[in-house]
PDB file of N, CA, C and O in Angstrom:
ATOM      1  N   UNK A   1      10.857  18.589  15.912  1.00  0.00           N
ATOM      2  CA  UNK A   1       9.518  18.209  16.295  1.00  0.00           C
ATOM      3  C   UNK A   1       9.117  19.016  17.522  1.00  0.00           C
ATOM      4  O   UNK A   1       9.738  19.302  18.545  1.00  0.00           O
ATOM      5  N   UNK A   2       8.279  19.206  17.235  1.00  0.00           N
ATOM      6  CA  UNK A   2       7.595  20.141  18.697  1.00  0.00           C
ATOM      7  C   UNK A   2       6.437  19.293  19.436  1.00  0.00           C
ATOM      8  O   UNK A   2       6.138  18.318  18.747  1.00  0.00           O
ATOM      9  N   UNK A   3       6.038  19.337  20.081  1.00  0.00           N
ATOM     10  CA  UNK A   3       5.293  18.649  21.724  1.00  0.00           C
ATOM     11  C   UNK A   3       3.434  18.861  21.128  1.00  0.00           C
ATOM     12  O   UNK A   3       2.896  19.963  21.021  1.00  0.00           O
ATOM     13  N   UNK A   4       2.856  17.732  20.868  1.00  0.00           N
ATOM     14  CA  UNK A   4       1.365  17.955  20.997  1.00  0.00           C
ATOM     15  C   UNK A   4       0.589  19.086  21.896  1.00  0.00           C
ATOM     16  O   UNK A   4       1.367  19.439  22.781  1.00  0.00           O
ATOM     17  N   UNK A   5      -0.228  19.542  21.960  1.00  0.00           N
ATOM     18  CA  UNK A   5      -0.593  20.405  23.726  1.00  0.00           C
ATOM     19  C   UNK A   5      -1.662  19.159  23.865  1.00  0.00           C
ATOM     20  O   UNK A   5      -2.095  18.246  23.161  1.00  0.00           O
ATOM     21  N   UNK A   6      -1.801  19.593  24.993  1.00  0.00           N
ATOM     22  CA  UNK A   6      -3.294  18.470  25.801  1.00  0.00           C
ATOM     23  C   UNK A   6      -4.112  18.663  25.158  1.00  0.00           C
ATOM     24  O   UNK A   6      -3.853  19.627  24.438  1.00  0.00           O
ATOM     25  N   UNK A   7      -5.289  18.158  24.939  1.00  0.00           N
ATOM     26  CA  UNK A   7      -6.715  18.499  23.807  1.00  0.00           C
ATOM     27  C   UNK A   7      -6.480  17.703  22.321  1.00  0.00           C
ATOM     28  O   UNK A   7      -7.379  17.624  21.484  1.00  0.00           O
ATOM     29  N   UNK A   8      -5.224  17.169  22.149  1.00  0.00           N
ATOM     30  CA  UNK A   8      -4.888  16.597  20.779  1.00  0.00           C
ATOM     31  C   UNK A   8      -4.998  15.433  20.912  1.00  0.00           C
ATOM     32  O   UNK A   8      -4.518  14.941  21.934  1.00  0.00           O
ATOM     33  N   UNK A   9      -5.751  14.456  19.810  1.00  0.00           N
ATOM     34  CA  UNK A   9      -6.079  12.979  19.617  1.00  0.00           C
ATOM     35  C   UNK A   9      -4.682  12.112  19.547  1.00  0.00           C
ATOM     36  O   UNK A   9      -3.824  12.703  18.892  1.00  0.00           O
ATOM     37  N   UNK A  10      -4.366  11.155  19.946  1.00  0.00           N
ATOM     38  CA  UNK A  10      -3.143  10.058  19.597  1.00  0.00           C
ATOM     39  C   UNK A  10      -3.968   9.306  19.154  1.00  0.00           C
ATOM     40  O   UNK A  10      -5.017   9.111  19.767  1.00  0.00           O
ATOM     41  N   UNK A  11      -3.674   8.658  17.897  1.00  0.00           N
ATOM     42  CA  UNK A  11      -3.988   7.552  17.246  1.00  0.00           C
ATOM     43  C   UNK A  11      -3.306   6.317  17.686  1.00  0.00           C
ATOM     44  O   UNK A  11      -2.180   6.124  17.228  1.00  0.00           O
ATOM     45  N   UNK A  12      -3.792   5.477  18.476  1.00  0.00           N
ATOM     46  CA  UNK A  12      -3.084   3.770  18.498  1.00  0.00           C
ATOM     47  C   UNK A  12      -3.042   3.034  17.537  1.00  0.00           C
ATOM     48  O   UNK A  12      -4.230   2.949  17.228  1.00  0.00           O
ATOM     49  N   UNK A  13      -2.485   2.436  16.844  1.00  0.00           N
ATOM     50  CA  UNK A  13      -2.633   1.473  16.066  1.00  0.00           C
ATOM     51  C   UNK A  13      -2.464   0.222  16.875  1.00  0.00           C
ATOM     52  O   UNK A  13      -1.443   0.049  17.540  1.00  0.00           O
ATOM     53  N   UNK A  14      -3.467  -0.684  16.836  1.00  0.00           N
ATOM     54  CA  UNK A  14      -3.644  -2.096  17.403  1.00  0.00           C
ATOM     55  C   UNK A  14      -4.562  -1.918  18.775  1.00  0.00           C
ATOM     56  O   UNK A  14      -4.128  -1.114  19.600  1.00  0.00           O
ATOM     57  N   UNK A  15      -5.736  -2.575  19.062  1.00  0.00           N
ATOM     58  CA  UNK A  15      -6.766  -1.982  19.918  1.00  0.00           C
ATOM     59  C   UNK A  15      -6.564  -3.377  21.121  1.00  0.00           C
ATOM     60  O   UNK A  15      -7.413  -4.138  21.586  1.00  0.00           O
ATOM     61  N   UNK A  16      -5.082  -3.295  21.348  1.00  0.00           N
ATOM     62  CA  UNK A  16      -5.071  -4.538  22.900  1.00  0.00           C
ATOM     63  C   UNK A  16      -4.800  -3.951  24.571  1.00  0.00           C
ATOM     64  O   UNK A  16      -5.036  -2.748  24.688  1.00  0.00           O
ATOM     65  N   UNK A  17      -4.482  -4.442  25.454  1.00  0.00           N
ATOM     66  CA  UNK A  17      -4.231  -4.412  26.788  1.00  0.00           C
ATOM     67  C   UNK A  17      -3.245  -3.123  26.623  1.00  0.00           C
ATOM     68  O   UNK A  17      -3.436  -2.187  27.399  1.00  0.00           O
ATOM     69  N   UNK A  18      -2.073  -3.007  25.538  1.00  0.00           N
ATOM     70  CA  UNK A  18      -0.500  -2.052  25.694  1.00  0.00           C
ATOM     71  C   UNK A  18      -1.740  -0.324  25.608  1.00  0.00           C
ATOM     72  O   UNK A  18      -1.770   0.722  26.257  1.00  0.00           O
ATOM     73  N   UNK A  19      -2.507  -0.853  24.519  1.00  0.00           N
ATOM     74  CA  UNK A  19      -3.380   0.559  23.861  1.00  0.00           C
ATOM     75  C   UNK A  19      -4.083   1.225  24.881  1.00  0.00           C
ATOM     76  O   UNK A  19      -4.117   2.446  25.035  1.00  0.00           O
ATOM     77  N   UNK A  20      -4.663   0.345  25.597  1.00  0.00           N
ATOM     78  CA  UNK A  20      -5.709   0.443  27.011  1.00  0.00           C
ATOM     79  C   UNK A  20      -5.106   1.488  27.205  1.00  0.00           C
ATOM     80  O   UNK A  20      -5.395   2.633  26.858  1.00  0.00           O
ATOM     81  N   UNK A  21      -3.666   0.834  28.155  1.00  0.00           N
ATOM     82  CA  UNK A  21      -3.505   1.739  28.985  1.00  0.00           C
ATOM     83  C   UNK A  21      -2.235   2.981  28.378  1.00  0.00           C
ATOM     84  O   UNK A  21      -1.496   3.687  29.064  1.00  0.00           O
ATOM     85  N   UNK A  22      -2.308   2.926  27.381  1.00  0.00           N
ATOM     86  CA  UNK A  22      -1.101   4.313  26.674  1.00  0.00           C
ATOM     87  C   UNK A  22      -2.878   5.364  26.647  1.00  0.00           C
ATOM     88  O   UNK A  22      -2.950   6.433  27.253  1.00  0.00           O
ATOM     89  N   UNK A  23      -4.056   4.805  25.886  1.00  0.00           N
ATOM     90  CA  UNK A  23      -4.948   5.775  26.337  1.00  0.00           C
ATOM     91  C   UNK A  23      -5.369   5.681  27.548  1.00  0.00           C
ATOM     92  O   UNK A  23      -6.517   6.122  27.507  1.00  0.00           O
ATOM     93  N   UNK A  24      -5.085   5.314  28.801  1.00  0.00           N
ATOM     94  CA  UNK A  24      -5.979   5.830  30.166  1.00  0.00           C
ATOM     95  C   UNK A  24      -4.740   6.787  30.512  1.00  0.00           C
ATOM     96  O   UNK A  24      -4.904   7.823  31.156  1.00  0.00           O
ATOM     97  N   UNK A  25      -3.282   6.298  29.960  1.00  0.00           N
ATOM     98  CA  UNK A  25      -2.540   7.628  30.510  1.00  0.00           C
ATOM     99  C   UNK A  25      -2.473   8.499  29.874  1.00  0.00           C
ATOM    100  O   UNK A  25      -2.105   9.450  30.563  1.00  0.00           O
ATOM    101  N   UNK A  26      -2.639   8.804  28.755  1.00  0.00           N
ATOM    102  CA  UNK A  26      -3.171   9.873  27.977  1.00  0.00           C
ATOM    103  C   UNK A  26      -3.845  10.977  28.134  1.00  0.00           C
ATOM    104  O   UNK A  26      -3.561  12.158  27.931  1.00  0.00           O
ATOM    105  N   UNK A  27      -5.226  10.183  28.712  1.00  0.00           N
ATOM    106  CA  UNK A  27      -6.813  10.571  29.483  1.00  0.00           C
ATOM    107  C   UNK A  27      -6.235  11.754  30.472  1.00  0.00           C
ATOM    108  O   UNK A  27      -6.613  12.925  30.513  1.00  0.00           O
ATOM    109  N   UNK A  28      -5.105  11.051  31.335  1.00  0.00           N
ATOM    110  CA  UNK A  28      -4.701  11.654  32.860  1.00  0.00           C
ATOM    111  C   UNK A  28      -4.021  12.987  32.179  1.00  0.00           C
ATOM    112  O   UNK A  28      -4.273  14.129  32.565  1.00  0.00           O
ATOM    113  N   UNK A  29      -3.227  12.704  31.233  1.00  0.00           N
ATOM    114  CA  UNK A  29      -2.765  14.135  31.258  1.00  0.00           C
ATOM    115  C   UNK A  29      -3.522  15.116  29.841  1.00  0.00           C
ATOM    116  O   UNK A  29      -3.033  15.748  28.904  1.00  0.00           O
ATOM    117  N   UNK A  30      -4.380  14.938  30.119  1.00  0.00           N
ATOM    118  CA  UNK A  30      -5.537  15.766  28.885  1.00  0.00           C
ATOM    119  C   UNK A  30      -5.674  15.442  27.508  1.00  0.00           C
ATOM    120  O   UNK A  30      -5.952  16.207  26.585  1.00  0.00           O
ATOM    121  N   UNK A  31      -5.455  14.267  27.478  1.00  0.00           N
ATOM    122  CA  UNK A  31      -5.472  14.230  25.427  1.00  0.00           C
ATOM    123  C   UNK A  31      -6.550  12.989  25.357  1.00  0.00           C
ATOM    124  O   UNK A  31      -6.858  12.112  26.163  1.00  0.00           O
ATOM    125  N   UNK A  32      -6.934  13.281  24.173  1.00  0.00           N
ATOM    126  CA  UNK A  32      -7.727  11.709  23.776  1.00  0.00           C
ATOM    127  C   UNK A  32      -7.368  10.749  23.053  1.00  0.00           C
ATOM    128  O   UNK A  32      -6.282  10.732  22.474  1.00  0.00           O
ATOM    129  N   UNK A  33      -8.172   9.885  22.992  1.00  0.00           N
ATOM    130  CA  UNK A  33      -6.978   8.372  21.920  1.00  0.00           C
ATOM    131  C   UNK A  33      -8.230   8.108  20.925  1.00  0.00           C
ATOM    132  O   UNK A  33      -9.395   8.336  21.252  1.00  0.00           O
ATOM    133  N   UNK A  34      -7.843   7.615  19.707  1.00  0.00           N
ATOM    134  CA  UNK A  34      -8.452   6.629  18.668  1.00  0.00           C
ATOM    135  C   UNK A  34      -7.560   5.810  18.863  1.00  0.00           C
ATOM    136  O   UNK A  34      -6.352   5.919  19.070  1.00  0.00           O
ATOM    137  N   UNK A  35      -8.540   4.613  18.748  1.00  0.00           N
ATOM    138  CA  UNK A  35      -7.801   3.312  18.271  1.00  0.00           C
ATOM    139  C   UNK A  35      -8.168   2.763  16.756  1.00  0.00           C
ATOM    140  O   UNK A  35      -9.206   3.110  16.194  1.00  0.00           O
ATOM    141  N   UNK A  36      -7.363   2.014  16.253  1.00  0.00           N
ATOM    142  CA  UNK A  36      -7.539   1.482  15.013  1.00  0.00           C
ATOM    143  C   UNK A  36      -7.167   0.206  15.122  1.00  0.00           C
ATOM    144  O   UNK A  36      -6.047  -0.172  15.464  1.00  0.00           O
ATOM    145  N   UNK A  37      -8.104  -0.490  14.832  1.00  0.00           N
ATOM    146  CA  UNK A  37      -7.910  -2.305  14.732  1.00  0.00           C
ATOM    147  C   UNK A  37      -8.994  -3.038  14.110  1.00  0.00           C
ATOM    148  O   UNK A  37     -10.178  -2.703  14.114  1.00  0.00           O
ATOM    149  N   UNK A  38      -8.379  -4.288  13.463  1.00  0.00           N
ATOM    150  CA  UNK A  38      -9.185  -4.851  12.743  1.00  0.00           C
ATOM    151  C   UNK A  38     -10.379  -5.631  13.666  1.00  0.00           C
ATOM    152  O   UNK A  38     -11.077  -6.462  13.084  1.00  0.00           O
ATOM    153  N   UNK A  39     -10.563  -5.414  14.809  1.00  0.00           N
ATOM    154  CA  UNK A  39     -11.582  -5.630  15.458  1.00  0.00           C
ATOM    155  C   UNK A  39     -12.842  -4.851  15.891  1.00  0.00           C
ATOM    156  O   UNK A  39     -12.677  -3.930  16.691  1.00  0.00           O
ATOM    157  N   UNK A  40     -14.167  -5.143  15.412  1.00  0.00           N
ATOM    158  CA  UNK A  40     -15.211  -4.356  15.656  1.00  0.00           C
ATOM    159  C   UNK A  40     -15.453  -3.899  17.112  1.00  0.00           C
ATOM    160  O   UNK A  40     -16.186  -2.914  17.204  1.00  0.00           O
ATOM    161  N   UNK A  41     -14.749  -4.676  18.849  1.00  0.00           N
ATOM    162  CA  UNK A  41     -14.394  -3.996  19.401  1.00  0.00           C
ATOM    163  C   UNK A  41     -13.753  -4.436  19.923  1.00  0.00           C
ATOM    164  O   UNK A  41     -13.771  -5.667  19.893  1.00  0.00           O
ATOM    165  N   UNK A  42     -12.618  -3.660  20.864  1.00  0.00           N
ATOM    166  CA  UNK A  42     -11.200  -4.099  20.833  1.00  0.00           C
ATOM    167  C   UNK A  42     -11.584  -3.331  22.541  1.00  0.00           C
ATOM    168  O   UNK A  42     -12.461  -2.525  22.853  1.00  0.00           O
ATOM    169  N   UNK A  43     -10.428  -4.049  23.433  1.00  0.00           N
ATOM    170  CA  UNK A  43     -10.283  -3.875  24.828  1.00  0.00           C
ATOM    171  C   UNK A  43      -9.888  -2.478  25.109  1.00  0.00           C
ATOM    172  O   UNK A  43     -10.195  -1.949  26.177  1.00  0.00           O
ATOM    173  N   UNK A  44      -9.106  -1.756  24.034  1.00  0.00           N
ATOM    174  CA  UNK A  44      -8.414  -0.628  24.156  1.00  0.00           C
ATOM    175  C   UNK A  44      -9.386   0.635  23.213  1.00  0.00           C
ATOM    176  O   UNK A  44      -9.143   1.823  22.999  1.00  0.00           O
ATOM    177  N   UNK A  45     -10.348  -0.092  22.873  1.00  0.00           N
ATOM    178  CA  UNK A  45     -11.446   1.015  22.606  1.00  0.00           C
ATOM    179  C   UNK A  45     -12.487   1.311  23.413  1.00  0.00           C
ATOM    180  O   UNK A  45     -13.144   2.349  23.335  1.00  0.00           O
ATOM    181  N   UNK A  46     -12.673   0.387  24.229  1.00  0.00           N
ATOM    182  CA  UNK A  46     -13.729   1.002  25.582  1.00  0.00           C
ATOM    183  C   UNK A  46     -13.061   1.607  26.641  1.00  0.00           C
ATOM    184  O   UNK A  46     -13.382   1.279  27.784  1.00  0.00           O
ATOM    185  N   UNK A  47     -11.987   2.623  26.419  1.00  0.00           N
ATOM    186  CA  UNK A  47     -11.908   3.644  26.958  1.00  0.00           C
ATOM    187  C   UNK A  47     -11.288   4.844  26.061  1.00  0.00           C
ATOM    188  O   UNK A  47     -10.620   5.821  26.400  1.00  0.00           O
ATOM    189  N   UNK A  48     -11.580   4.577  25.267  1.00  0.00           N
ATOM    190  CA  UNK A  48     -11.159   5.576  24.162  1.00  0.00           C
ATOM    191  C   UNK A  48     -12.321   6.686  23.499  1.00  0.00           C
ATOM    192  O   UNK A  48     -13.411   6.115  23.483  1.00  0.00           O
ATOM    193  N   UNK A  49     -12.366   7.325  23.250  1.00  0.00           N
ATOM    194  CA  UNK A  49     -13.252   8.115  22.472  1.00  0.00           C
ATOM    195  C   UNK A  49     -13.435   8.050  20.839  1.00  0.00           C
ATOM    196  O   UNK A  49     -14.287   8.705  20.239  1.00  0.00           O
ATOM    197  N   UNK A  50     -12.588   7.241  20.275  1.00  0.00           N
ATOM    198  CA  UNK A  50     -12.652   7.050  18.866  1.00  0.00           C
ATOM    199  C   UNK A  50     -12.087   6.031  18.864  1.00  0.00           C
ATOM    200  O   UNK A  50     -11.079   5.849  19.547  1.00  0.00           O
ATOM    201  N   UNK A  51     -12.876   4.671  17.699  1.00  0.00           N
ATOM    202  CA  UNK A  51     -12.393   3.488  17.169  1.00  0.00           C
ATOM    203  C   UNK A  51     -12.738   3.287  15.549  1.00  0.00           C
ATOM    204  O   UNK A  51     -13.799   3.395  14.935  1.00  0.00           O
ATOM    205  N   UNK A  52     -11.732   3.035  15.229  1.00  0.00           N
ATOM    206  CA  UNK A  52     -11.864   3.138  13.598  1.00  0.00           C
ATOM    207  C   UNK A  52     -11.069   1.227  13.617  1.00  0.00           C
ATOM    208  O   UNK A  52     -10.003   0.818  14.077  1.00  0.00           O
ATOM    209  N   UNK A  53     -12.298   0.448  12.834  1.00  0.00           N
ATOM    210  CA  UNK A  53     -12.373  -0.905  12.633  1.00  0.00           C
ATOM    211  C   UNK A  53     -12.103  -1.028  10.758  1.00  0.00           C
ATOM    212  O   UNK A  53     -12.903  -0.888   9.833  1.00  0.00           O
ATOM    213  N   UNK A  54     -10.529  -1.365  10.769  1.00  0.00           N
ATOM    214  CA  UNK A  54     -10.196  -2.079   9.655  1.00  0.00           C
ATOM    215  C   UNK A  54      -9.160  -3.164   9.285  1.00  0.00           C
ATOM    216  O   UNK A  54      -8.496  -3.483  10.272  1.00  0.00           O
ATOM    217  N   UNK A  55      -8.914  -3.646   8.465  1.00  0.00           N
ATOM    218  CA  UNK A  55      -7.692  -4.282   8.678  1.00  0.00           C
ATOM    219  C   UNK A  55      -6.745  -3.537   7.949  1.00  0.00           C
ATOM    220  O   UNK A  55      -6.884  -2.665   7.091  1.00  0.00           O
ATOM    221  N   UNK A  56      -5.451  -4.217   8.619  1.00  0.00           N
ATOM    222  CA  UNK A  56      -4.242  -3.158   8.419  1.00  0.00           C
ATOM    223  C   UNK A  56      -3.274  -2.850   7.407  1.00  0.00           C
ATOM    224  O   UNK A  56      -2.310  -2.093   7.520  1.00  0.00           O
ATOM    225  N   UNK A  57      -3.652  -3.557   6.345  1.00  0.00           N
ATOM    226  CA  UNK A  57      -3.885  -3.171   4.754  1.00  0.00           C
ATOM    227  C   UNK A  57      -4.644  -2.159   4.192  1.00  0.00           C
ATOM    228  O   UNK A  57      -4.195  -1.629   3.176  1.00  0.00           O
ATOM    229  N   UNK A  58      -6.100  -1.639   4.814  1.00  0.00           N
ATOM    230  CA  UNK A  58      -7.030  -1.288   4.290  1.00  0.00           C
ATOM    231  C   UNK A  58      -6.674   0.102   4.030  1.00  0.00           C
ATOM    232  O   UNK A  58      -7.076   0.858   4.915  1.00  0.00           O
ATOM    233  N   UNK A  59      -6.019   0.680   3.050  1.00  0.00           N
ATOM    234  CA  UNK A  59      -5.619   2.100   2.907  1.00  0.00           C
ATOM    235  C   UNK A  59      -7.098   3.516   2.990  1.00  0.00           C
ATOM    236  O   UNK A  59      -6.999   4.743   2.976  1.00  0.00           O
ATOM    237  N   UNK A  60      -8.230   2.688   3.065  1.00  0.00           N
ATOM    238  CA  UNK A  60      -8.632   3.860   3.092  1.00  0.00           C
ATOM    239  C   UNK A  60      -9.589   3.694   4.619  1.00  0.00           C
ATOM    240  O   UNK A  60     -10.453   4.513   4.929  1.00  0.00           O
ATOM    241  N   UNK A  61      -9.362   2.917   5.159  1.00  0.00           N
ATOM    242  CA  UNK A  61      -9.724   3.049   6.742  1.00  0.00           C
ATOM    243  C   UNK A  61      -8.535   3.689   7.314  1.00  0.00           C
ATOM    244  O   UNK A  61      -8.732   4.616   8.100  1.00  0.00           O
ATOM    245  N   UNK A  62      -7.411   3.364   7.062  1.00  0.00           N
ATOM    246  CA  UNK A  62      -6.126   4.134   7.673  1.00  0.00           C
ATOM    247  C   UNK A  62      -6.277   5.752   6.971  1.00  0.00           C
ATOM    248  O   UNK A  62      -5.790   6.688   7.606  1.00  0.00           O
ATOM    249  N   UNK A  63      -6.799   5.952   5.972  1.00  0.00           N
ATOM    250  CA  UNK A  63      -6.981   7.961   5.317  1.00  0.00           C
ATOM    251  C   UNK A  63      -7.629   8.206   6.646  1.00  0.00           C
ATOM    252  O   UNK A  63      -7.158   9.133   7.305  1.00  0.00           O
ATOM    253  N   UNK A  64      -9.132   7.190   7.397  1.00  0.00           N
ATOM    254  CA  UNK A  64     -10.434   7.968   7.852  1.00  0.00           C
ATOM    255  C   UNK A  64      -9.375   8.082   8.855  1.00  0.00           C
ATOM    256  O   UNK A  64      -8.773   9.153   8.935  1.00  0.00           O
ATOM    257  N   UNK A  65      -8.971   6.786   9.887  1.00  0.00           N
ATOM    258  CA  UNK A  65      -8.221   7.276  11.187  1.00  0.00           C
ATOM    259  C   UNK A  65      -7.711   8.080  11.142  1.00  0.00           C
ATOM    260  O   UNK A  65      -8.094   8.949  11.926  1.00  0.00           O
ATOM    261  N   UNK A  66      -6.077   8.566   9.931  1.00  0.00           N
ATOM    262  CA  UNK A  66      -5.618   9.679   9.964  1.00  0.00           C
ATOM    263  C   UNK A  66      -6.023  10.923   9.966  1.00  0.00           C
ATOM    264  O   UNK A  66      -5.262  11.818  10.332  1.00  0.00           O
ATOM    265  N   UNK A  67      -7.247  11.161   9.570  1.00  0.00           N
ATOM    266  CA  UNK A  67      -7.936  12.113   9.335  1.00  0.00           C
ATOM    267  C   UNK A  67      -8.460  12.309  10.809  1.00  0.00           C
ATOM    268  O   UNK A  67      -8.690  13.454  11.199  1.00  0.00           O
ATOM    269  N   UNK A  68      -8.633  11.355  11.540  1.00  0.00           N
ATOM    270  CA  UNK A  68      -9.384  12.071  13.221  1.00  0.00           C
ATOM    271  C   UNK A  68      -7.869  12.405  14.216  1.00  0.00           C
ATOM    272  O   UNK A  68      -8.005  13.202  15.145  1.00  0.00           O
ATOM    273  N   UNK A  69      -6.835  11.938  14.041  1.00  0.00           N
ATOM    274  CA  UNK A  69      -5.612  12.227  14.716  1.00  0.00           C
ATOM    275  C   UNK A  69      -4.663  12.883  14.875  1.00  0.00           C
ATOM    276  O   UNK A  69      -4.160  13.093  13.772  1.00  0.00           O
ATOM    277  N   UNK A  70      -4.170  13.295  15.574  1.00  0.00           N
ATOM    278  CA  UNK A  70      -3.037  14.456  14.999  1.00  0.00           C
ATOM    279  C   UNK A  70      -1.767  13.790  15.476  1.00  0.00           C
ATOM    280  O   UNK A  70      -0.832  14.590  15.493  1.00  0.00           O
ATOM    281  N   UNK A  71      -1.440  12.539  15.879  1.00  0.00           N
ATOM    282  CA  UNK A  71      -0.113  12.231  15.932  1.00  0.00           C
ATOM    283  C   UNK A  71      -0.811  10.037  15.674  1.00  0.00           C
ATOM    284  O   UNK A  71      -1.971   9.624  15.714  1.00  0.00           O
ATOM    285  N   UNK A  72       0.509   9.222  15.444  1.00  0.00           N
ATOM    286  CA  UNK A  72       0.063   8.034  15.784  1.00  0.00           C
ATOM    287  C   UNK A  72       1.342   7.467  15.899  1.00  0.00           C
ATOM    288  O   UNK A  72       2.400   7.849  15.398  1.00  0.00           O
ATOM    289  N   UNK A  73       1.075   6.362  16.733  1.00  0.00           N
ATOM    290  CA  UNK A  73       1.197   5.606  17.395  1.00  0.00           C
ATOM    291  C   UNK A  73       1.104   4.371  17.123  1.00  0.00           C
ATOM    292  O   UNK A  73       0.291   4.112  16.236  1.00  0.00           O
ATOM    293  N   UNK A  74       2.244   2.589  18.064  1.00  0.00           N
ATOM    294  CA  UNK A  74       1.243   1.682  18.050  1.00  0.00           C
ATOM    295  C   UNK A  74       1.519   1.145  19.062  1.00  0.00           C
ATOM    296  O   UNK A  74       2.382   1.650  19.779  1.00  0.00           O
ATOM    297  N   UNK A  75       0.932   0.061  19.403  1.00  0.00           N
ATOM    298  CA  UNK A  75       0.848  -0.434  20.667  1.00  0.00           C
ATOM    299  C   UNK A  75       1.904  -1.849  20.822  1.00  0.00           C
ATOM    300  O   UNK A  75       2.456  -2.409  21.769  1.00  0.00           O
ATOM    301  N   UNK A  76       1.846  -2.033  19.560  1.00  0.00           N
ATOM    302  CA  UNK A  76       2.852  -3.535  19.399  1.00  0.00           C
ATOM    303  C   UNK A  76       3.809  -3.359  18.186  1.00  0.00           C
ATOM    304  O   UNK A  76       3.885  -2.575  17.241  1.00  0.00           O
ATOM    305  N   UNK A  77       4.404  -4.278  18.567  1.00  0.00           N
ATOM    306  CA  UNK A  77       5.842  -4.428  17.628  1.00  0.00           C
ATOM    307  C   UNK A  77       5.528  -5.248  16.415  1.00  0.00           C
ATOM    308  O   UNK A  77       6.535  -5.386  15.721  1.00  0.00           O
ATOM    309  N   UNK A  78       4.365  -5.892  15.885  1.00  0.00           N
ATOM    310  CA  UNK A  78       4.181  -6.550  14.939  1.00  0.00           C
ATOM    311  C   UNK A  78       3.315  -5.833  13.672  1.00  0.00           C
ATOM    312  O   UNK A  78       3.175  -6.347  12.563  1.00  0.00           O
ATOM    313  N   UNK A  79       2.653  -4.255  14.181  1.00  0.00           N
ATOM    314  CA  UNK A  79       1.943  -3.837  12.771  1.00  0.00           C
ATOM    315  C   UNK A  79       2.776  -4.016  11.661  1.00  0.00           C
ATOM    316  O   UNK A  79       3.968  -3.938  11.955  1.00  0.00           O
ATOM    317  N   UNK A  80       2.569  -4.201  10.638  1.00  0.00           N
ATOM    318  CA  UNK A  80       2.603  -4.889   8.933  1.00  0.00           C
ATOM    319  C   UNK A  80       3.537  -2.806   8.797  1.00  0.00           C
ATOM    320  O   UNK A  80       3.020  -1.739   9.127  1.00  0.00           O
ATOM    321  N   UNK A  81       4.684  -3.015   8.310  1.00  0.00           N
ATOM    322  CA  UNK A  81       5.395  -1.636   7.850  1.00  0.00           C
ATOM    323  C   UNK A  81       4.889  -1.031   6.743  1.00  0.00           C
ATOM    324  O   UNK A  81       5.137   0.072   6.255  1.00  0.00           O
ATOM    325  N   UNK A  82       4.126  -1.920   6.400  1.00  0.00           N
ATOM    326  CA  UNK A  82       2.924  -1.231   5.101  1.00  0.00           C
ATOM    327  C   UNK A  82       1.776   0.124   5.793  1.00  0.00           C
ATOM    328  O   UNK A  82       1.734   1.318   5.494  1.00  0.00           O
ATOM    329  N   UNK A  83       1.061  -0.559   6.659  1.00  0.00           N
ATOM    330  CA  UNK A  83       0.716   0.238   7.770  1.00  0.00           C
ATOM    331  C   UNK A  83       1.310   1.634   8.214  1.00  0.00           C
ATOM    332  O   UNK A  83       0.816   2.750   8.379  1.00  0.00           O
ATOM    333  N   UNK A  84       2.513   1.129   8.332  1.00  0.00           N
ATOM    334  CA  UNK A  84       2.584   2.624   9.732  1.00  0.00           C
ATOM    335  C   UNK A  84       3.130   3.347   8.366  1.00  0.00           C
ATOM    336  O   UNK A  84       2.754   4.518   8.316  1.00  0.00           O
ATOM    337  N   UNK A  85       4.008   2.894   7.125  1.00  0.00           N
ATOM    338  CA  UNK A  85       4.049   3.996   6.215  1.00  0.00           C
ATOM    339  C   UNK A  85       3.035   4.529   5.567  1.00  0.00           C
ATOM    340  O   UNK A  85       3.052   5.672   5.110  1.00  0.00           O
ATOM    341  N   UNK A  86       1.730   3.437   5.452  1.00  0.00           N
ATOM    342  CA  UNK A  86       0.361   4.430   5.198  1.00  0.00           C
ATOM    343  C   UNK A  86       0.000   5.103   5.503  1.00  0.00           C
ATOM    344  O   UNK A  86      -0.753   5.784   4.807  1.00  0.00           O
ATOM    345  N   UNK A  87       0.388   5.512   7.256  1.00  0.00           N
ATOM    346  CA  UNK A  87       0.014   6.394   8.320  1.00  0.00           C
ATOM    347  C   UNK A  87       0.889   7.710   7.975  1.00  0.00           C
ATOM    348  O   UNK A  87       0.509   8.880   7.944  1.00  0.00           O
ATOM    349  N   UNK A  88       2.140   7.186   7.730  1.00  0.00           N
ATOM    350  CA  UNK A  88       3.130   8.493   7.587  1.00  0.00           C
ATOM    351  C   UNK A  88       2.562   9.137   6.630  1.00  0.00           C
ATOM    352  O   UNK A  88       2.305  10.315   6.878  1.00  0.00           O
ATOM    353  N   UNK A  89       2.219   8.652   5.383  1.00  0.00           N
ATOM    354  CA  UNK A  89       1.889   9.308   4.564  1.00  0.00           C
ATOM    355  C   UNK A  89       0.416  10.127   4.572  1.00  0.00           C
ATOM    356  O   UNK A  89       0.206  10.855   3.602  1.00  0.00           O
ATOM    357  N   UNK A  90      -0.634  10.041   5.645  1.00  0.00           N
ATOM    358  CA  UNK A  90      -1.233  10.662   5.607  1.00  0.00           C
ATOM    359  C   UNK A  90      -0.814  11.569   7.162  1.00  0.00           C
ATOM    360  O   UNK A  90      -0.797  12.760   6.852  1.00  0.00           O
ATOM    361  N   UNK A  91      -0.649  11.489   7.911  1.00  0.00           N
ATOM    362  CA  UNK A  91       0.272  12.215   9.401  1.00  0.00           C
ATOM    363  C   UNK A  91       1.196  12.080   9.279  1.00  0.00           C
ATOM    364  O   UNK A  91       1.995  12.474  10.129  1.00  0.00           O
TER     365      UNK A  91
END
């Protein structure tokens, strides 16, 4: 695996308090965040530059997120493993 450069999106999965701040430190060292959560708005998307609202089943809200991100991420230990292998399979 090789190293993102700065300028590249991280995708969060789950838009709470952990997401906030993995994107404000993000921010600091040059990259931007999407978040993805089944909430229309989530604490960890008002500082983010991209929020993609689905639930975490929804295979084709997880294509759109994957499609704005170039790596992902989540913020908690409880996303559904259905999820993050939906993610693998599109990132």
């Amino acid at each position: 695996m090789k190293p993102i450069p700065p300028g590249s999106t991280i995708g969060i999965l789950g838009g709470g308090q952990l997401g906030r701040m993995t994107a404000l430190a993000a921010a600091r060292l040059g990259y931007h965040a999407t978040v993805y959560a089944p909430e229309l708005e989530s604490v960890a998307g008002q500082v983010t530059e991209g929020h993609v609202q689905g639930e975490y089943e929804d295979e084709a809200a997880l294509a759109r997120f994957a499609a704005q991100v170039d790596v992902i991420t989540y913020e908690f230990e409880n996303v559904p493993e259905a999820t993050v292998a939906a993610c693998a399979r599109h990132k």
